[in-house]
TORPA-4810 file (N, C-alpha, C, O; in nm, 3 decimals):
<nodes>
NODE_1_7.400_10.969_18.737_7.320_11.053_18.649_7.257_11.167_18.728_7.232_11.157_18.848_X
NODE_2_7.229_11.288_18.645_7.183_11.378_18.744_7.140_11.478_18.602_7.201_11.491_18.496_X
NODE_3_6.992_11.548_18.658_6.937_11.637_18.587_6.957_11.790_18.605_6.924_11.825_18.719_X
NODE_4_6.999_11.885_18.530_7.016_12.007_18.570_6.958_12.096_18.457_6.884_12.048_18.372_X
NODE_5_6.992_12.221_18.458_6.906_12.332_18.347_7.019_12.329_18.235_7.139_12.358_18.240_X
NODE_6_6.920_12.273_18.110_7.032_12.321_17.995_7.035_12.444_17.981_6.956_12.529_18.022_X
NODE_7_7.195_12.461_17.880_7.289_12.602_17.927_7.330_12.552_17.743_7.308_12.442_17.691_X
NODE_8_7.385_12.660_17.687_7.409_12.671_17.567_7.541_12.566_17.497_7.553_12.527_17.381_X
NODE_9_7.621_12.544_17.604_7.761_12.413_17.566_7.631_12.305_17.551_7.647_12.213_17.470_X
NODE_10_7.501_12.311_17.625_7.428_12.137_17.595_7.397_12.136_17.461_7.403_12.030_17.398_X
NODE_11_7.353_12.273_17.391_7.276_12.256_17.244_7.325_12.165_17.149_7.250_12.094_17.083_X
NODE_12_7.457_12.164_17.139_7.510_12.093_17.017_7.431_11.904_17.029_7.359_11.834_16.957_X
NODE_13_7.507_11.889_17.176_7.462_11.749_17.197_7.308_11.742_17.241_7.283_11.622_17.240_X
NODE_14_7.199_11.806_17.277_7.088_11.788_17.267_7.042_11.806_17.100_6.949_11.732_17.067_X
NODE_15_7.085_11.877_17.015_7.055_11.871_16.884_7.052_11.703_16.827_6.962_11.632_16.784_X
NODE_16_7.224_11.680_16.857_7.191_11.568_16.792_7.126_11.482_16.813_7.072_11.412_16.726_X
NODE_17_7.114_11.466_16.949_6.979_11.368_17.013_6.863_11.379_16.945_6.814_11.287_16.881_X
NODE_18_6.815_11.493_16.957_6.686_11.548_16.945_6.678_11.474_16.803_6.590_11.388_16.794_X
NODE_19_6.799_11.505_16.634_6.740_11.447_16.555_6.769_11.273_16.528_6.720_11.188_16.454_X
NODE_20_6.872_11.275_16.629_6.804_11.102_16.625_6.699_11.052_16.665_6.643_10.974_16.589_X
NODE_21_6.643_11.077_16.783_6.504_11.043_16.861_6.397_11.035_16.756_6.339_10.931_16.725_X
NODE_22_6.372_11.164_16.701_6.255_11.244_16.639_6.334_11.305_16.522_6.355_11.422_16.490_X
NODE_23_6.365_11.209_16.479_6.400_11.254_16.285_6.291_11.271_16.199_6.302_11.328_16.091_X
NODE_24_6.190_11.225_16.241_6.090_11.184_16.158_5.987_11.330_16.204_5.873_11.336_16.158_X
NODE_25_6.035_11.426_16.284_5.928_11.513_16.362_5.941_11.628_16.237_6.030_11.633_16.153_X
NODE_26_5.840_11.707_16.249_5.832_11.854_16.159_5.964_11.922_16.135_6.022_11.928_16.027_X
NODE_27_6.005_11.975_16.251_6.087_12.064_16.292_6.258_11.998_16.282_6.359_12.066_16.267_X
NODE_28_6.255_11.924_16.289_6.343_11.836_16.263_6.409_11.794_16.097_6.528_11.771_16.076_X
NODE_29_6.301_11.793_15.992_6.352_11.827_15.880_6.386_11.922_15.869_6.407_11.923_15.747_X
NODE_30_6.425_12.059_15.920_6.522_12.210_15.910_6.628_12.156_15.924_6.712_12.239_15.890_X
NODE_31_6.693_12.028_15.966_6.801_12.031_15.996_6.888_12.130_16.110_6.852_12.245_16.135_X
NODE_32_7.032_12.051_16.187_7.090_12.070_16.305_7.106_12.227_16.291_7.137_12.258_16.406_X
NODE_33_7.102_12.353_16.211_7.158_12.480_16.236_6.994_12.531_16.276_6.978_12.597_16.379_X
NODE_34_6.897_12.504_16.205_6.746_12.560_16.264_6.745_12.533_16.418_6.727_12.610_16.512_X
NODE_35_6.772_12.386_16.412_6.742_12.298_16.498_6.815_12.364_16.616_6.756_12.340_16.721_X
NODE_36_6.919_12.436_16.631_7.004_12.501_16.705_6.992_12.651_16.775_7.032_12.693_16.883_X
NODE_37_6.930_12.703_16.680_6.874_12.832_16.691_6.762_12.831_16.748_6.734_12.931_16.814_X
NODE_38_6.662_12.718_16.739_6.538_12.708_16.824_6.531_12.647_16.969_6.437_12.669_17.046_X
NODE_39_6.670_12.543_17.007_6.688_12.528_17.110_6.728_12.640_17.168_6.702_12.634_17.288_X
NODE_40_6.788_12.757_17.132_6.900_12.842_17.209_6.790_12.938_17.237_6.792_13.013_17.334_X
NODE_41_6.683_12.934_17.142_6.572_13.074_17.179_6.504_12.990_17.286_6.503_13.035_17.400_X
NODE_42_6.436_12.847_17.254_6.357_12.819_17.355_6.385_12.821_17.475_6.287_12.843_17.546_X
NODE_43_6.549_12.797_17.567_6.559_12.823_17.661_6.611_12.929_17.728_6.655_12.927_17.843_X
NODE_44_6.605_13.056_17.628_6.642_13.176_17.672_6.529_13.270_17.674_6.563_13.388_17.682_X
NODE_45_6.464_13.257_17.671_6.327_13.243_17.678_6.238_13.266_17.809_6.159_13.173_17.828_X
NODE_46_6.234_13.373_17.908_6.146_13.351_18.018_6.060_13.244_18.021_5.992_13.243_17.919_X
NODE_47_6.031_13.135_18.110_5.933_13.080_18.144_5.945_12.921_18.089_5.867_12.826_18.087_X
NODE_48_6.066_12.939_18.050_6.103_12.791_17.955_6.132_12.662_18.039_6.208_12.658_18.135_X
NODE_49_6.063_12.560_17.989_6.137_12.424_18.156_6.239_12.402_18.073_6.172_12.391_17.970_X
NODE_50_6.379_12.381_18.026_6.460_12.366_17.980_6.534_12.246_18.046_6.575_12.306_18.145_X
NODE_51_6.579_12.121_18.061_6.641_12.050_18.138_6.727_11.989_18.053_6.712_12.020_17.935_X
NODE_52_6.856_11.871_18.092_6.926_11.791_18.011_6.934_11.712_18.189_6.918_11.751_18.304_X
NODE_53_6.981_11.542_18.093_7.005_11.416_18.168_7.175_11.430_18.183_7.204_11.494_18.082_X
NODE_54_7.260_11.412_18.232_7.404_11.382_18.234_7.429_11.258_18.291_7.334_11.225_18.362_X
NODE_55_7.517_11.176_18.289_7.563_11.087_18.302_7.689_11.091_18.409_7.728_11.205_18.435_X
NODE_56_7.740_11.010_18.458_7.835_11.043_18.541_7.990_11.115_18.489_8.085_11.134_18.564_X
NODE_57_7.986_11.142_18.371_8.085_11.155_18.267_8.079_11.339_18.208_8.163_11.420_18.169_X
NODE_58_7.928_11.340_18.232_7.865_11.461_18.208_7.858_11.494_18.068_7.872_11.600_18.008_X
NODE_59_7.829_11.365_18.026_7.755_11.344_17.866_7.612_11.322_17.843_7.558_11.217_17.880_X
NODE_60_7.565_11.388_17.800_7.407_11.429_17.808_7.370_11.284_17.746_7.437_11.222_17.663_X
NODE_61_7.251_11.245_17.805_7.185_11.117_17.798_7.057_11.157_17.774_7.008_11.081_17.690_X
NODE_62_6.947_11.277_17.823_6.849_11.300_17.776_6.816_11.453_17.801_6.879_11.525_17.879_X
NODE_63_6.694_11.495_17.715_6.660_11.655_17.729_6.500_11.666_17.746_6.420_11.629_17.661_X
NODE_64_6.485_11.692_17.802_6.315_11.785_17.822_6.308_11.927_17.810_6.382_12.010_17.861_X
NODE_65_6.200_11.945_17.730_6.163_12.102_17.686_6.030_12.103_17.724_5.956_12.012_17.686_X
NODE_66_5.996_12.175_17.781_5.851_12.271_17.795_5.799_12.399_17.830_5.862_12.490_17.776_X
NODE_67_5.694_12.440_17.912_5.710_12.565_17.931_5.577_12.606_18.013_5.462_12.585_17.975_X
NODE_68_5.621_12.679_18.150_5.532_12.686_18.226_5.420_12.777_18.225_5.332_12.778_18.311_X
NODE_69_5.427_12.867_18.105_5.303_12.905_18.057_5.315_12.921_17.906_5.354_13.029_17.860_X
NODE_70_5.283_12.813_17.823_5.331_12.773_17.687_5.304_12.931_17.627_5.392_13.002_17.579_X
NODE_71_5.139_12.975_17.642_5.139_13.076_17.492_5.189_13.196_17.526_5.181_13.288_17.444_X
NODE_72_5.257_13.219_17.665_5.342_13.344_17.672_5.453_13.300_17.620_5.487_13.336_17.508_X
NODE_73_5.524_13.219_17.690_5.639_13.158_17.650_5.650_13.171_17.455_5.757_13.196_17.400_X
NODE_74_5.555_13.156_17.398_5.573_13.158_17.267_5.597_13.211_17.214_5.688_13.193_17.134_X
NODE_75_5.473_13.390_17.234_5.436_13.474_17.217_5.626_13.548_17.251_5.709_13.593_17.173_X
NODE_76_5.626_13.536_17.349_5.782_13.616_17.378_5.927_13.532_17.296_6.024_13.603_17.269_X
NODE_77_5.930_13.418_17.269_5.998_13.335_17.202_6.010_13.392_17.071_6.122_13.430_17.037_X
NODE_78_5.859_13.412_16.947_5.832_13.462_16.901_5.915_13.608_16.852_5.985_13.630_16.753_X
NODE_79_5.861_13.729_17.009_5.881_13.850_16.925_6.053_13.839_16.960_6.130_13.874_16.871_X
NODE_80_6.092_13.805_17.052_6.271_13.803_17.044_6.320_13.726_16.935_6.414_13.791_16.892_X
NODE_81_6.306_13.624_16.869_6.396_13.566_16.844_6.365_13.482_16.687_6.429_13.403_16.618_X
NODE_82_6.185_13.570_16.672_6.151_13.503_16.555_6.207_13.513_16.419_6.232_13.423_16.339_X
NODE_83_6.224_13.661_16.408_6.355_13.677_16.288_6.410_13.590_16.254_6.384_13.518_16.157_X
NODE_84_6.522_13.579_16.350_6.609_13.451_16.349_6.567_13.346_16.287_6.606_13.319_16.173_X
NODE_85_6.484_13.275_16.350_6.389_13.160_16.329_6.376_13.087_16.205_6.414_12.978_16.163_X
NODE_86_6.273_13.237_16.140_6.212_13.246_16.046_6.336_13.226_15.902_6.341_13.144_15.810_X
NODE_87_6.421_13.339_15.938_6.532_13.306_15.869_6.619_13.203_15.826_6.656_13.175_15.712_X
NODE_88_6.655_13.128_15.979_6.652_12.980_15.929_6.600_12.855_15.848_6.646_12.762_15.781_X
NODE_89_6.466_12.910_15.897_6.390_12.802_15.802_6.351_12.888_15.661_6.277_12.817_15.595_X
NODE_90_6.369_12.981_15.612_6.374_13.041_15.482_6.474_12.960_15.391_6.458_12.882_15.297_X
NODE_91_6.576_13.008_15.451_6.734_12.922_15.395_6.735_12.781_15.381_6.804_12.708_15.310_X
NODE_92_6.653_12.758_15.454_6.664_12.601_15.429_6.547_12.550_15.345_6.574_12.472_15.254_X
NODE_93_6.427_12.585_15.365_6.334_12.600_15.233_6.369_12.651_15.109_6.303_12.603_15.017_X
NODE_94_6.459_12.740_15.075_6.511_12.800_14.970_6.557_12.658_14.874_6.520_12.616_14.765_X
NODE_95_6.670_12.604_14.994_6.711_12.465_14.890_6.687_12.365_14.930_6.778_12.283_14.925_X
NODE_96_6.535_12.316_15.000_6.425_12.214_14.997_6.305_12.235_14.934_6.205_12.236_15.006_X
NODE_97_6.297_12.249_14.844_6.153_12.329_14.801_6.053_12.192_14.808_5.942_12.195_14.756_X
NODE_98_6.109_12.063_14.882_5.927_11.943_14.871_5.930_12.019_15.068_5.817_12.045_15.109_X
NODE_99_6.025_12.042_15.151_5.996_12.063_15.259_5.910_12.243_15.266_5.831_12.270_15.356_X
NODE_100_5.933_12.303_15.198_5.916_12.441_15.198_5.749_12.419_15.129_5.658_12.483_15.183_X
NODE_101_5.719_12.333_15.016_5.577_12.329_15.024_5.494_12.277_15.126_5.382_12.325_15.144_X
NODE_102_5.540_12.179_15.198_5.460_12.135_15.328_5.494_12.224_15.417_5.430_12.199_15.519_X
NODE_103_5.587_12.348_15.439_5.560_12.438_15.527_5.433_12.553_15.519_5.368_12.628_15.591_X
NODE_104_5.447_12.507_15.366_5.325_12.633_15.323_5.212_12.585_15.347_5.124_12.642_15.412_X
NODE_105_5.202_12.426_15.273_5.005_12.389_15.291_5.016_12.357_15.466_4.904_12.385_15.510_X
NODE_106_5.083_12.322_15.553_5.042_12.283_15.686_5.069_12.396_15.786_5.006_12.379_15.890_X
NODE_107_5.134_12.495_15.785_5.159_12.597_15.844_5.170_12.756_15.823_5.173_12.855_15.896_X
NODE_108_5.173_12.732_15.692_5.172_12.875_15.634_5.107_12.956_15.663_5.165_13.063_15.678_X
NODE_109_4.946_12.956_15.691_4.859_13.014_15.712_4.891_13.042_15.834_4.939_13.149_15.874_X
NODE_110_4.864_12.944_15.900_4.892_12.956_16.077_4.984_13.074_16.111_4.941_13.171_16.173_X
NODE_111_5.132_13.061_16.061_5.247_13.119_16.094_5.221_13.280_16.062_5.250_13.373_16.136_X
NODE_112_5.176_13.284_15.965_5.123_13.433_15.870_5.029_13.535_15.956_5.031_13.658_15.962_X
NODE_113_4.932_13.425_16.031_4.838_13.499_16.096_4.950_13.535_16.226_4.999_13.645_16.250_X
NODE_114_4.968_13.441_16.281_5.066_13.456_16.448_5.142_13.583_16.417_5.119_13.681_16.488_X
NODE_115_5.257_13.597_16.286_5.272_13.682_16.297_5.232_13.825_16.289_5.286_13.914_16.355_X
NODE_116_5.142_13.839_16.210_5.082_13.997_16.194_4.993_14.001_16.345_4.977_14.115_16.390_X
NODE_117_4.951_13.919_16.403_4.895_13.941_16.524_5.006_14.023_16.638_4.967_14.118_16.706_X
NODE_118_5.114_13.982_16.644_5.194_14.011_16.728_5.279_14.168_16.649_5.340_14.236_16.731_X
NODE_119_5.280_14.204_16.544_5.360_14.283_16.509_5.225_14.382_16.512_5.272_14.494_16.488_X
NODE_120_5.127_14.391_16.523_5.018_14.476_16.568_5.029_14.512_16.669_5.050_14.628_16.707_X
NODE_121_5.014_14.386_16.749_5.047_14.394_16.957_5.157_14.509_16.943_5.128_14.602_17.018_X
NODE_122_5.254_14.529_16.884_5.370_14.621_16.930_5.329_14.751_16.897_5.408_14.843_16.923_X
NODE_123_5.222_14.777_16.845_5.182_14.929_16.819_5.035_14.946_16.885_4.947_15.014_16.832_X
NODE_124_5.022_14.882_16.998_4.964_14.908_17.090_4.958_14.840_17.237_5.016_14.738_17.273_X
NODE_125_4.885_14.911_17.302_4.884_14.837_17.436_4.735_14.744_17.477_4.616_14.774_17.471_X
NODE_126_4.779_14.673_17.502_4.612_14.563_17.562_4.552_14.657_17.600_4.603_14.761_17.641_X
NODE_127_4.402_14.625_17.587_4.341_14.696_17.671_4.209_14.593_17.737_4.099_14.641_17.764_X
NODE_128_4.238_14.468_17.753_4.179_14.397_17.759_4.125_14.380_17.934_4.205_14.356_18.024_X
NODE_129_3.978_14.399_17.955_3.951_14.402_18.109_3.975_14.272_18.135_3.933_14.177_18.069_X
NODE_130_4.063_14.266_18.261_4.058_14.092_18.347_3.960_14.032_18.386_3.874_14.082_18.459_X
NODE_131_3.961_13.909_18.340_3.874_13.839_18.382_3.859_13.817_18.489_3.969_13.768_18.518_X
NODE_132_3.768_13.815_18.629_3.678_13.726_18.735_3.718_13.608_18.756_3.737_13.568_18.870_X
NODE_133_3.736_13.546_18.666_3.727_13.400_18.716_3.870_13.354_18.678_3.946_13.388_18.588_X
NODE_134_3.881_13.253_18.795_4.015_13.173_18.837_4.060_13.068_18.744_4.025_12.963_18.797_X
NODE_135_4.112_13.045_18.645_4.148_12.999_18.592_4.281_12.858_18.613_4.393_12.908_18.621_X
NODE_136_4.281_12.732_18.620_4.390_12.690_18.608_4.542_12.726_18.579_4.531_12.795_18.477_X
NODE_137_4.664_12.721_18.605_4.779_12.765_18.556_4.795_12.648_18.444_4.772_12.541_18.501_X
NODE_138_4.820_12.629_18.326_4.861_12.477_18.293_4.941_12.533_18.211_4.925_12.637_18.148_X
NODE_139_5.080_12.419_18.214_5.225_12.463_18.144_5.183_12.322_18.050_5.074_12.269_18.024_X
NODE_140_5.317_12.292_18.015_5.328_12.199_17.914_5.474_12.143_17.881_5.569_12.217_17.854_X
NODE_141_5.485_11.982_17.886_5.612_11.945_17.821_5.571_11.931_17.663_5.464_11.893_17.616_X
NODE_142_5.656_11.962_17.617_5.664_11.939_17.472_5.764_11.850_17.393_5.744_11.828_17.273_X
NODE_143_5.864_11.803_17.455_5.950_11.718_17.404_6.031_11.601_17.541_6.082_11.668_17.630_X
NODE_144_6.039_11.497_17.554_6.102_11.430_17.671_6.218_11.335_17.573_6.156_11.236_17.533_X
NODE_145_6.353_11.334_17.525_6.421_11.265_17.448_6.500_11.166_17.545_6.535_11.210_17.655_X
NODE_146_6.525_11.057_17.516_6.651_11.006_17.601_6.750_10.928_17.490_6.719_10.889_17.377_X
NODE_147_6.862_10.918_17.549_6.926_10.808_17.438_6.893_10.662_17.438_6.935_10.594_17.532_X
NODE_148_6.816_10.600_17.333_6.807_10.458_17.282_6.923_10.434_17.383_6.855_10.424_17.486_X
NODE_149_7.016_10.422_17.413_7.113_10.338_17.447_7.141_10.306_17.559_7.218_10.219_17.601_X
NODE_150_7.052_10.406_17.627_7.046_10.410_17.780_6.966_10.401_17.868_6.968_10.413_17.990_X
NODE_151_6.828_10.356_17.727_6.718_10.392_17.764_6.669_10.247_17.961_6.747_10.161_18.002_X
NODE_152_6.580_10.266_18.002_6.548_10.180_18.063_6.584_10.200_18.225_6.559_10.110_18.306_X
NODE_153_6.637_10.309_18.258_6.739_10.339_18.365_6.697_10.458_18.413_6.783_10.532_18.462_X
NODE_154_6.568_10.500_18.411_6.524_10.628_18.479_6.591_10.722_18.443_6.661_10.775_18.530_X
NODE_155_6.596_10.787_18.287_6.628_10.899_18.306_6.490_10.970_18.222_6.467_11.088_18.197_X
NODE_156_6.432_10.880_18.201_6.302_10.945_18.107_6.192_11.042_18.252_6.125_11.144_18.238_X
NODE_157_6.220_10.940_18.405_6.145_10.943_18.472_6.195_11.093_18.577_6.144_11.192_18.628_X
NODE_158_6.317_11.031_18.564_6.416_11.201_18.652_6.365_11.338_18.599_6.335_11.444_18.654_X
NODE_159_6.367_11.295_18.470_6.372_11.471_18.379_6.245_11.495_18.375_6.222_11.610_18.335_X
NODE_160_6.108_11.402_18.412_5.970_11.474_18.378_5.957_11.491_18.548_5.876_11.572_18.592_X
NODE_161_6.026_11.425_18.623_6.018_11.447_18.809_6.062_11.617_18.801_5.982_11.705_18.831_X
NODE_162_6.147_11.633_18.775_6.254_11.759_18.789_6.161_11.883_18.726_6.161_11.993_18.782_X
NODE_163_6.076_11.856_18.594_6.025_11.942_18.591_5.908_12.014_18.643_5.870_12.130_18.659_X
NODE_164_5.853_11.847_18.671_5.713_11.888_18.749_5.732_11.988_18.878_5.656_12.072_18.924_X
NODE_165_5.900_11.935_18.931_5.907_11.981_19.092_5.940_12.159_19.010_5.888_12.252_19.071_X
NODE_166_6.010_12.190_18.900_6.014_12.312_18.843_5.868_12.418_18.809_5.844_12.537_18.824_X
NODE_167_5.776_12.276_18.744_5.683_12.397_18.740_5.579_12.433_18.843_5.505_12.531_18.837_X
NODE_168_5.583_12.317_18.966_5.521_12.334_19.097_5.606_12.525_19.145_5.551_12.631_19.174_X
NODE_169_5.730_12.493_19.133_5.808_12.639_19.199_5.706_12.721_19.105_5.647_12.783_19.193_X
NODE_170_5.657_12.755_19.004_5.648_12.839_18.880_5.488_12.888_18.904_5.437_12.980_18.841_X
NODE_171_5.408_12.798_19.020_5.291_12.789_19.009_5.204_12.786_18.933_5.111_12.866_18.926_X
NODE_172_5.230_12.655_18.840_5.205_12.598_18.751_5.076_12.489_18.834_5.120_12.433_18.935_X
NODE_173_4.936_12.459_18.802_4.858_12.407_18.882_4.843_12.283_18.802_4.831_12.198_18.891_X
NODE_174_4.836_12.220_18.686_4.857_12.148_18.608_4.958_12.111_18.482_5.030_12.207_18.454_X
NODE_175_4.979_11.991_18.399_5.100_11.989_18.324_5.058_11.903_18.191_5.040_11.783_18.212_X
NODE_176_5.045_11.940_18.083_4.994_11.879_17.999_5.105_11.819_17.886_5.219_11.862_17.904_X
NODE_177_5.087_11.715_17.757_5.207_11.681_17.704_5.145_11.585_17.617_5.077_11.497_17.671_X
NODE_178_5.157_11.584_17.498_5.114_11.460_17.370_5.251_11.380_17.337_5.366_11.421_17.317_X
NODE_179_5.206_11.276_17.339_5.305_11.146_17.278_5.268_11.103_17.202_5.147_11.119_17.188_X
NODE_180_5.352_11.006_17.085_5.325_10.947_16.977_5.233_10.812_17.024_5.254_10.784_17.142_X
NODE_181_5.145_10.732_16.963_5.039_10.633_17.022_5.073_10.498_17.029_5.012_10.402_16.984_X
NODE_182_5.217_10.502_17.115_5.309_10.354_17.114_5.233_10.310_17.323_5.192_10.385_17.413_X
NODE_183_5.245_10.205_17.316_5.182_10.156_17.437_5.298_10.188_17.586_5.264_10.211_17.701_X
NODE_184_5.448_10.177_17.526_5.498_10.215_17.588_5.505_10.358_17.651_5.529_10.368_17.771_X
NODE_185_5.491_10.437_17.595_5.442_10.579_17.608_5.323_10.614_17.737_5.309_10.684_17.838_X
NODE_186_5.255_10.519_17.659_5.144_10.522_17.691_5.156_10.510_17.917_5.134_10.591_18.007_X
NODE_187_5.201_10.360_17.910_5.250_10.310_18.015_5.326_10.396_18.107_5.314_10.377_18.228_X
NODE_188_5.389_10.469_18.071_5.502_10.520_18.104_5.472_10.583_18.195_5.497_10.568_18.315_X
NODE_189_5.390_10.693_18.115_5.330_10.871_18.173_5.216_10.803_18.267_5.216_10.880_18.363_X
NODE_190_5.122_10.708_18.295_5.029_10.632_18.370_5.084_10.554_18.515_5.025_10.548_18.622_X
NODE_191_5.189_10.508_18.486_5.257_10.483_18.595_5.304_10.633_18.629_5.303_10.633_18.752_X
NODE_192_5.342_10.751_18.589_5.400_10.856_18.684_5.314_10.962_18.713_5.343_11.075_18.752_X
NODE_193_5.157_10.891_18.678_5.042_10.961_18.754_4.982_11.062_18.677_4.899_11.135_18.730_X
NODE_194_5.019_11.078_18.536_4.978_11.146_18.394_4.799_11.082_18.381_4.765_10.981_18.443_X
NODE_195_4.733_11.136_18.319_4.606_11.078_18.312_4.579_11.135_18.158_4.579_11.253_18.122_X
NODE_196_4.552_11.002_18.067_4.518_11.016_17.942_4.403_11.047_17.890_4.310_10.967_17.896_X
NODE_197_4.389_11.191_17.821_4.257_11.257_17.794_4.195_11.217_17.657_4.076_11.233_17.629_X
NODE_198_4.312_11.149_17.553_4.237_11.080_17.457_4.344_11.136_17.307_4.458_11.181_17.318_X
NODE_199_4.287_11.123_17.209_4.401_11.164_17.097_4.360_11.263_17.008_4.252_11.322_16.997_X
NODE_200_4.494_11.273_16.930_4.466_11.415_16.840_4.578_11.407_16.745_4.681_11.340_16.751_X
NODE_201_4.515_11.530_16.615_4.589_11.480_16.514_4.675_11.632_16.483_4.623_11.744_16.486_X
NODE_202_4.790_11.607_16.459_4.834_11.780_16.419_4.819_11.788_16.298_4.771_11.690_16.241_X
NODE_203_4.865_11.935_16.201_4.830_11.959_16.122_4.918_11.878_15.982_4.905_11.880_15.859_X
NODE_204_4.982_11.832_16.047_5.059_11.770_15.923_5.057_11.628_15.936_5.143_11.549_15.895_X
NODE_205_4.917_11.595_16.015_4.892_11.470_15.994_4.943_11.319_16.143_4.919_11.204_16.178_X
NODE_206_5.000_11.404_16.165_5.121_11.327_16.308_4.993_11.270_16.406_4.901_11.352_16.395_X
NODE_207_4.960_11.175_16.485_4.874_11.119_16.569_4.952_11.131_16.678_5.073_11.120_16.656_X
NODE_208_4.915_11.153_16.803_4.955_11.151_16.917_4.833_11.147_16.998_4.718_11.184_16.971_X
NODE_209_4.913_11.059_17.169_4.824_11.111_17.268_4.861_11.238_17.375_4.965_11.289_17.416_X
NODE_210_4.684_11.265_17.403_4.758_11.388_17.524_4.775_11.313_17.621_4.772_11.191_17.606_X
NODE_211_4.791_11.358_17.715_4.807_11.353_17.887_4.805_11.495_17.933_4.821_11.600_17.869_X
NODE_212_4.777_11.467_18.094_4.736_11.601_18.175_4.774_11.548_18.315_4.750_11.433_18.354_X
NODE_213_4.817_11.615_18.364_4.924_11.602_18.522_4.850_11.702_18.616_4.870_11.823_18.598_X
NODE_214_4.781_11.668_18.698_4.731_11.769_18.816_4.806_11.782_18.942_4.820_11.690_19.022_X
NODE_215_4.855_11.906_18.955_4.984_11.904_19.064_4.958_11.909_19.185_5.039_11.877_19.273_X
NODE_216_4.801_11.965_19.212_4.766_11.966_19.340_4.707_11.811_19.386_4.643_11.799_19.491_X
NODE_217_4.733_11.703_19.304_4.735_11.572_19.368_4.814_11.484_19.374_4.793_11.363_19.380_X
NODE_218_4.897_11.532_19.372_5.062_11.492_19.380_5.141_11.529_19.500_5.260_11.501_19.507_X
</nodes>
């Protein structure tokens, strides 16, 4: 087994992973063509941790997504590729209309504001004075998948190693990441030196815990 940077031949088979793992996740009811278009932006994407697991066969076994400075990373995710995006999940709300109302009451607002914020940004320039003070770098995993089938065999542990050693290169000073509130989870990220800051609820109701990774004690 061996971890390397996903590349666009991985999307198909990280898709399907992704909606077996986390069928039950937000983003995941768009179904595999959204689901495809948001992998291909997220890791084309400056600043993206992008990884996949291979097997000796060089059949993907697991994927990690994050990003070593999430709200740029977004923000630029966003103005490249949001069209797209957006479009996808239009089309597919068009002929889901129970998924297209829970896009509206749990995100609608949100999404509405993000965007007119940024399509402003393009008709001007910051002018914002820098701040003085030193701030932490903190990136973020956002997704760690492996296959049920393989599970148990270090590849959950390779792909969050690989990135940490990625976002150490990135000068990334900390690494943050929410999981669903299963004990195994829990265990997992504690044994690989993750430290649990407590829980939180997203907007559509989902419970998870955080964790937070400090790189300068590692």
């Amino acid at each position: 087994m061996k971890v390397r940077p996903l590349v666009d031949d991985d999307v198909a088979a990280a898709v399907r992973l992704h909606l077996q793992v986390l069928n039950m996740e937000f983003l995941s009811r768009f179904g595999p063509s959204f689901m495809s278009t948001y992998y291909r932006a997220w890791r084309e994407t400056p600043g993206a941790l992008s990884l996949v697991a291979v097997d000796d066969n060089d059949v993907l076994v697991g994927v990690l997504l994050g990003a070593s400075a999430p709200a740029t990373h977004v923000r630029a995710m966003v103005r490249t590729h949001g069209v797209r995006l957006a479009t996808r999940l239009a089309l597919y709300a068009l002929t889901h209309p129970r998924i297209a109302r829970e896009l509206i009451v749990t995100r609608g607002r949100r999404y509405a504001r993000g965007l007119w914020r940024l399509l402003g940004a393009r008709l001007r320039r910051s002018t914002a004075t820098p701040s003085v003070q030193v701030e932490p770098v903190v990136g973020e995993i956002t997704h760690v998948l492996v296959d049920p089938h393989v599970q148990g065999q270090g590849i959950g542990r390779a792909l969050v190693t690989a990135a940490i050693d990625q976002a150490r290169v990135s000068g990334v000073d900390e690494l943050v990441l929410v999981t669903p509130p299963d004990m195994t989870a829990r265990h997992f990220y504690e044994r690989l030196g993750w430290q649990l800051e407590g829980d939180m609820r997203s907007r559509s109701g989902e419970e998870f815990l955080r964790f937070r990774y400090f790189l300068n004690e590692h």
